[in-house]
C-alpha positions as CSV (number, residue, x, y, z in Angstrom):
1,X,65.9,-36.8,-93.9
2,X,62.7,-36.6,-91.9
3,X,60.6,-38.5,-94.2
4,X,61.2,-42.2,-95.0
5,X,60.2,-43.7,-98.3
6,X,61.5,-46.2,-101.3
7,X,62.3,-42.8,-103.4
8,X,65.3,-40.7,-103.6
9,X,65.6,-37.1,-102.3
10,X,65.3,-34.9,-105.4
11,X,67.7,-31.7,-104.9
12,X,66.2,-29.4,-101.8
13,X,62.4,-31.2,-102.2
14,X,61.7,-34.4,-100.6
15,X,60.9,-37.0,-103.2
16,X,57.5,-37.0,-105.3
17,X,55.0,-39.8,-104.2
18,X,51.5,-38.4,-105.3
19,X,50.1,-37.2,-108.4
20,X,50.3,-33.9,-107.7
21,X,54.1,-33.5,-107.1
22,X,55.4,-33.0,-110.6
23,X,52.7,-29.8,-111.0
24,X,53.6,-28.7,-107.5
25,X,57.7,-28.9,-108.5
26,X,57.0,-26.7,-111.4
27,X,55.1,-24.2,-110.2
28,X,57.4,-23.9,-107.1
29,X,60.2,-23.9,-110.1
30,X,58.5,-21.5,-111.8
31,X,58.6,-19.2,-108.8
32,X,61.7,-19.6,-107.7
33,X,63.2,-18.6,-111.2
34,X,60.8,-15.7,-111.8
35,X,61.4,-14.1,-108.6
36,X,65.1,-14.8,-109.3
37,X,64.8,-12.8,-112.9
38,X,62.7,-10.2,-111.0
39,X,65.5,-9.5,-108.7
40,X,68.6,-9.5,-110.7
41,X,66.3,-7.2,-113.0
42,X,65.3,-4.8,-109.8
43,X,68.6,-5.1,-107.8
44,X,70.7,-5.1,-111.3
45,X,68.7,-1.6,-112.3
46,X,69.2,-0.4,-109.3
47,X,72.7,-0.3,-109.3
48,X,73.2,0.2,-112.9
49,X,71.1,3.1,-112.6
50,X,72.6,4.6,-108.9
51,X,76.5,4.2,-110.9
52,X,75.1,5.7,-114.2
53,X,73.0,8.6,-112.9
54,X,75.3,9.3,-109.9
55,X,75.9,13.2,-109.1
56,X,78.2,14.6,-110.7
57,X,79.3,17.2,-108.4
58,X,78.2,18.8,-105.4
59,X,76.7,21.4,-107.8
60,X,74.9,19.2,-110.3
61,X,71.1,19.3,-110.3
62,X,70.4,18.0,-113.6
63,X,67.6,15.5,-113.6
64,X,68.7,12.9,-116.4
65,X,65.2,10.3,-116.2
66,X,62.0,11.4,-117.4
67,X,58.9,10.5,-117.2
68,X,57.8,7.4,-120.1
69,X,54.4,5.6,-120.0
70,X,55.4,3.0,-121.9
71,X,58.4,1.7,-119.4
72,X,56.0,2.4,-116.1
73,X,52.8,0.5,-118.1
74,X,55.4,-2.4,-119.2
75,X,56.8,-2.9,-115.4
76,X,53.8,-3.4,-114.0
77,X,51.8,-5.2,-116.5
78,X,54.6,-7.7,-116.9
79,X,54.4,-8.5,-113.2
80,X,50.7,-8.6,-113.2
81,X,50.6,-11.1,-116.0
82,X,53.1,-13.3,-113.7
83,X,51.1,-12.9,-110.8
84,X,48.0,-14.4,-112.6
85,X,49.7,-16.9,-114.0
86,X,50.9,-18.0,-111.0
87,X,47.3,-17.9,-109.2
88,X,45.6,-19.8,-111.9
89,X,48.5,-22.3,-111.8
90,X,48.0,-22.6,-108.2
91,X,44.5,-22.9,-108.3
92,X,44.2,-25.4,-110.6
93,X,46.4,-27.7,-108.2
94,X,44.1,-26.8,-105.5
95,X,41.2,-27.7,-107.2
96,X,42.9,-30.9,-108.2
97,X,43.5,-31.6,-104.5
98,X,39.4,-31.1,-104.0
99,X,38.1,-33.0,-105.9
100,X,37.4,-36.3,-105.4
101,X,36.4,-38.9,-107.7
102,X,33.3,-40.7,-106.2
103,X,35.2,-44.4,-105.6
104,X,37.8,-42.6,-103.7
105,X,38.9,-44.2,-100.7
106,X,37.4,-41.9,-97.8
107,X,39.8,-41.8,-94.0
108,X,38.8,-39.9,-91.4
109,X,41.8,-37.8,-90.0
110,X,41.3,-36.8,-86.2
111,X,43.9,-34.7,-84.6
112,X,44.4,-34.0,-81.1
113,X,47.1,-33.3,-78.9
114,X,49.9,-34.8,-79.6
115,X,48.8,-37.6,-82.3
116,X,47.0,-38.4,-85.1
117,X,44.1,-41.2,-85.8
118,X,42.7,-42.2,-88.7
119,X,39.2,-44.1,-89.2
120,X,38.6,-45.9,-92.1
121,X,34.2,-46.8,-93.1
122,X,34.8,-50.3,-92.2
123,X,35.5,-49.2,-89.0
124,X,39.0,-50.2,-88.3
125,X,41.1,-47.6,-86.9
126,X,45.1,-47.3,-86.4
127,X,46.7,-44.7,-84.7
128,X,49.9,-42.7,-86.1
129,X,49.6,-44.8,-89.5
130,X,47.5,-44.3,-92.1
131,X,47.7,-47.3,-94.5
132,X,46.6,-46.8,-98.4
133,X,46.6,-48.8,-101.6
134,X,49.0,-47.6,-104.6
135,X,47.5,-45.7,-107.1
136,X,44.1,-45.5,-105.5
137,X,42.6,-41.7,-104.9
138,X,42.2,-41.5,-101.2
139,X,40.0,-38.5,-99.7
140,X,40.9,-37.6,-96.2
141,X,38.1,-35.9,-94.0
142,X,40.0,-33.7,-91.5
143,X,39.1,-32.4,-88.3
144,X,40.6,-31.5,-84.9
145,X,39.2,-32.7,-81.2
146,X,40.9,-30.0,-79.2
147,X,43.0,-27.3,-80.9
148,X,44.3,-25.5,-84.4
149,X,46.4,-28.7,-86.1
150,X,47.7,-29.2,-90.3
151,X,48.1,-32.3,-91.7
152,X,51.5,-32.2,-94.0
153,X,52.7,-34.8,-96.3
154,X,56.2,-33.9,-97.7
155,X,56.5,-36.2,-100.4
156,X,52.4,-35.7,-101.7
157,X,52.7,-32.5,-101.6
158,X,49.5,-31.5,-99.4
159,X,48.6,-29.9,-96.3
160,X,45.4,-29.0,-94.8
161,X,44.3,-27.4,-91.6
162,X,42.4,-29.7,-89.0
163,X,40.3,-27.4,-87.4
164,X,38.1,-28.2,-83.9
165,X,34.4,-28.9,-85.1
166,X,34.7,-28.2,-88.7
167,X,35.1,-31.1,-91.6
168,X,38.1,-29.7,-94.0
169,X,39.2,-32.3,-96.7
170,X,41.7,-33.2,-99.1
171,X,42.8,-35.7,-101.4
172,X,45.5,-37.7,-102.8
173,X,47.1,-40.2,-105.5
174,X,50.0,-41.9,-103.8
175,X,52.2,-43.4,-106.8
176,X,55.0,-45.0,-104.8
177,X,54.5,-47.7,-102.3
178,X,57.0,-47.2,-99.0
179,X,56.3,-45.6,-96.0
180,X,56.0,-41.6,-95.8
181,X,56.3,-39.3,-92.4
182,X,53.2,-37.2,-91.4
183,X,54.0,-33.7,-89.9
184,X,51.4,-31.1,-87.8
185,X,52.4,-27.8,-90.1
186,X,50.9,-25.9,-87.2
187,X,52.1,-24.9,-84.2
188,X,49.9,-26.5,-81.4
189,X,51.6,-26.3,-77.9
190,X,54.9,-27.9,-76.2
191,X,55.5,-31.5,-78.1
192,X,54.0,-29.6,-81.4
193,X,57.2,-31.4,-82.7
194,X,56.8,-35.0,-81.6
195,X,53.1,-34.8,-83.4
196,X,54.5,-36.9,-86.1
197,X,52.4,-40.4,-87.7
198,X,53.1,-42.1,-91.1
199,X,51.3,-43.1,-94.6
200,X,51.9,-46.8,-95.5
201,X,51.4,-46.7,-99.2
202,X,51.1,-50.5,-99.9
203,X,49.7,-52.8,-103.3
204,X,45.6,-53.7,-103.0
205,X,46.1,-56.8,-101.9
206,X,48.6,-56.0,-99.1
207,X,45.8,-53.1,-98.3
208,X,42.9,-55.9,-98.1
209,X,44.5,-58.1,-96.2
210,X,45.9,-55.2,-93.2
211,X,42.1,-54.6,-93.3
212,X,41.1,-58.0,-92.3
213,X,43.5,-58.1,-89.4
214,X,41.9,-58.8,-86.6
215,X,42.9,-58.3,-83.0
216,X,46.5,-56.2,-83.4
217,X,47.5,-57.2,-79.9
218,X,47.1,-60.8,-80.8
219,X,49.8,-62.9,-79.3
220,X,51.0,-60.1,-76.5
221,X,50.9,-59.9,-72.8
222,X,49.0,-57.0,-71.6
223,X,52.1,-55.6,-70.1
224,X,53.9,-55.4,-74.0
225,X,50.1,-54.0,-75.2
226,X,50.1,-51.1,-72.7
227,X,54.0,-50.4,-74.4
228,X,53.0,-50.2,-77.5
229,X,49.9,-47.6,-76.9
230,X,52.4,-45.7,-75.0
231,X,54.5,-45.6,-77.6
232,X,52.8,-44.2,-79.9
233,X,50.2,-42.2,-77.4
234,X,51.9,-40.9,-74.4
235,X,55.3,-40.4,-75.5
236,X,54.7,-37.0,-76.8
237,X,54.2,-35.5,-73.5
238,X,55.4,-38.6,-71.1
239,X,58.8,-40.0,-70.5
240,X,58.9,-44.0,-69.3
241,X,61.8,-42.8,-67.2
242,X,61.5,-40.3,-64.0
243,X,62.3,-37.3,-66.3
244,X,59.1,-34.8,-66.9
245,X,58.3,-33.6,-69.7
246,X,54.8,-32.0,-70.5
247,X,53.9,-33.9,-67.8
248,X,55.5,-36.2,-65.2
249,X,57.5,-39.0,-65.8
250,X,56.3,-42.4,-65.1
251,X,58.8,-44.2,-64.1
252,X,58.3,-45.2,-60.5
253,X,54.5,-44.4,-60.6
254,X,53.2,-47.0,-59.4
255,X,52.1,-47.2,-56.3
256,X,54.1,-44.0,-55.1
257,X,52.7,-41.2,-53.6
258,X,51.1,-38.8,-55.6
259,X,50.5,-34.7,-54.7
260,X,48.0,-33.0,-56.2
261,X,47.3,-28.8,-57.0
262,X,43.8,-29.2,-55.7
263,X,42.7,-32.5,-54.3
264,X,44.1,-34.8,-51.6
265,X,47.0,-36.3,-52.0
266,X,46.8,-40.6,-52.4
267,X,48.7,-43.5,-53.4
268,X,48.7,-44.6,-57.7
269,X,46.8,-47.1,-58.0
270,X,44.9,-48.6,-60.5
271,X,41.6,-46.7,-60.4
272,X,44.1,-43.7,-60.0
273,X,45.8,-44.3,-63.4
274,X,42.4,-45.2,-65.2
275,X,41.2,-42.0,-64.2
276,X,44.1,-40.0,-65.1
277,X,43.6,-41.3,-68.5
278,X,39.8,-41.1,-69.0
279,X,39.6,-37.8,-67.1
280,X,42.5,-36.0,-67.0
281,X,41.7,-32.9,-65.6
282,X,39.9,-34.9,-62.2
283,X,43.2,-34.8,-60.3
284,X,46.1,-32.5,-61.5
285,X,49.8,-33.9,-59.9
286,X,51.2,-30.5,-58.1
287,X,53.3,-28.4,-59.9
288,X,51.6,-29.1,-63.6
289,X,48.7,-26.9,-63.1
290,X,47.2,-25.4,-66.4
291,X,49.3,-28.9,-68.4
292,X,45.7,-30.8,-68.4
293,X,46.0,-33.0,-71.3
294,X,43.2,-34.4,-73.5
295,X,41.1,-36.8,-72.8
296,X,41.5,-40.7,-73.9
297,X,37.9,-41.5,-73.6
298,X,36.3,-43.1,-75.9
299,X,39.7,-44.0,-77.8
300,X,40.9,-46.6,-75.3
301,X,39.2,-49.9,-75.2
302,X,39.3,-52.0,-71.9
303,X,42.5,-54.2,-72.9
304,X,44.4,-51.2,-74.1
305,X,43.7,-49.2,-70.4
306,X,44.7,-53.0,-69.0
307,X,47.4,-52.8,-71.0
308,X,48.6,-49.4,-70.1
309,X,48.0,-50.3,-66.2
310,X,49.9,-53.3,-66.5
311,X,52.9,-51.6,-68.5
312,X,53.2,-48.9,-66.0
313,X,53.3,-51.0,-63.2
314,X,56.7,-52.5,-64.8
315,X,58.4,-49.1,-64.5
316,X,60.1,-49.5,-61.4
């Protein structure tokens, strides 16, 4: 399965971790077997009606049906009742999803090309995990730095668009504790797939204590910092081996020779690989012309672009 958690797959839905799964399973349920009446009902007439009704001969004209109000008002104010049902269902979950009691526990959700950052009001801030107390409401505050993103939670049962320099939110009771996958629901260019983060869904106190962590790179070389912000930055669109993939591999960068679509060509270096980072779009390596990717300013502090110099100089 592509989510991981301490709950068991239920049938074709991935298991139910928020409060609003069990409503969500039902009225999916209840779609599922109304449109499965409506078309054994439709397709069943059909044919009972195309055998029963059939021509007789090539001279038959007799027209057997005529016309009833009752039957035409009943098939389509039977469908119409459904249809209502099913949209104040539906917006009842929605609603549910929107509001947010007022000792929710607000994260801010930036998306961007290809990963996803979440900013919590004490002002710690972890990339591709979104860690949450059990049974605490959480209101997320979703928006997008560069293009058209949706943040999907399988096993909550929510989704919401992250749209470039608009707020969207959307909230959530998570009622298991384990660790559930993140998903961009919208297409949003070539490693749309490898978009992919996690919700740590952990007890109070485990939540307190992650947020009095202090350094995370505590106890690691610069070299084994820059790895890890490459693994879960640059991996979406950069190989550590020679093999391109949005962009160039890095394997062997270092100082190699580098050829660029509209600048001179020079050696990598460390100014060189700062700047590639911080200002992407300053020098573009020949052959990946209109593949700028977004820009790491501002997200980077000066021991994680250390760190990134240092672990790229080890790919050799």
């Amino acid at each position: 399965m592509f989510f991981i958690s301490q709950a068991h797959a239920e049938s074709f839905m991935p298991p139910v971790a928020s409060t609003f799964g069990d409503a969500f399973n039902s009225l999916y349920s209840f779609l599922v077997i109304s449109s499965l009446i409506a078309c054994v009902l439709v397709i069943g007439g059909f044919i009972y009606f195309a055998i029963k009704y059939r021509r007789q001969s090539e001279n038959d004209k007799t027209a057997y049906i005529t016309h009833n109000n009752l039957l035409e008002f009943t098939w389509s104010f039977i469908p119409f009742v459904i249809f209502m049902v099913v949209f104040a269902w539906g917006w009842i979950i929605y609603n549910d999803m929107r509001s947010f009691p007022e000792d929710a526990l607000e994260v801010h959700v930036m998306g961007q090309k290809w990963n996803w950052n979440f900013i919590y009001k004490s002002g710690k801030e972890s990339v591709e995990e979104m860690v949450v107390p059990v049974n605490k409401p959480v209101k997320l505050i979703i928006t997008s730095k560069d293009v058209l993103h949706s943040f999907y939670v399988p096993a909550f049962r929510v989704k919401q668009d992250a749209i470039p320099g608009r707020y969207t939110a959307l909230g959530f009771t998570a009622t298991k504790k384990g660790n559930f996958q993140v998903f961009c629901a919208e297409y949003c260019g070539d490693a749309h797939s490898s978009m992919l983060a996690k919700v740590r869904v952990v007890s109070q106190d485990e939540y307190e204590q992650w947020l009095r962590q202090g350094d995370p790179y505590e106890g690691m070389s610069l070299a084994e910092v820059g790895q890890k912000i490459f693994s879960q930055r640059c991996v979406a669109c950069h190989n550590a081996t020679d093999q391109a993939k949005v962009g160039p591999g890095f394997k062997g960068l270092w100082q190699s020779q580098r050829t660029f679509a509209k600048a001179e060509g020079l050696v990598a270096d460390e100014n060189y690989i700062r700047e590639s980072i911080l200002n992407p779009a300053a020098k573009i390596v020949a052959g990946y012309e209109g593949r700028v990717m977004t820009s790491f300013a501002g997200q980077l502090d000066e021991k994680e672009l250390s760190g990134i110099i240092e672990y790229l100089k080890t790919l050799k």
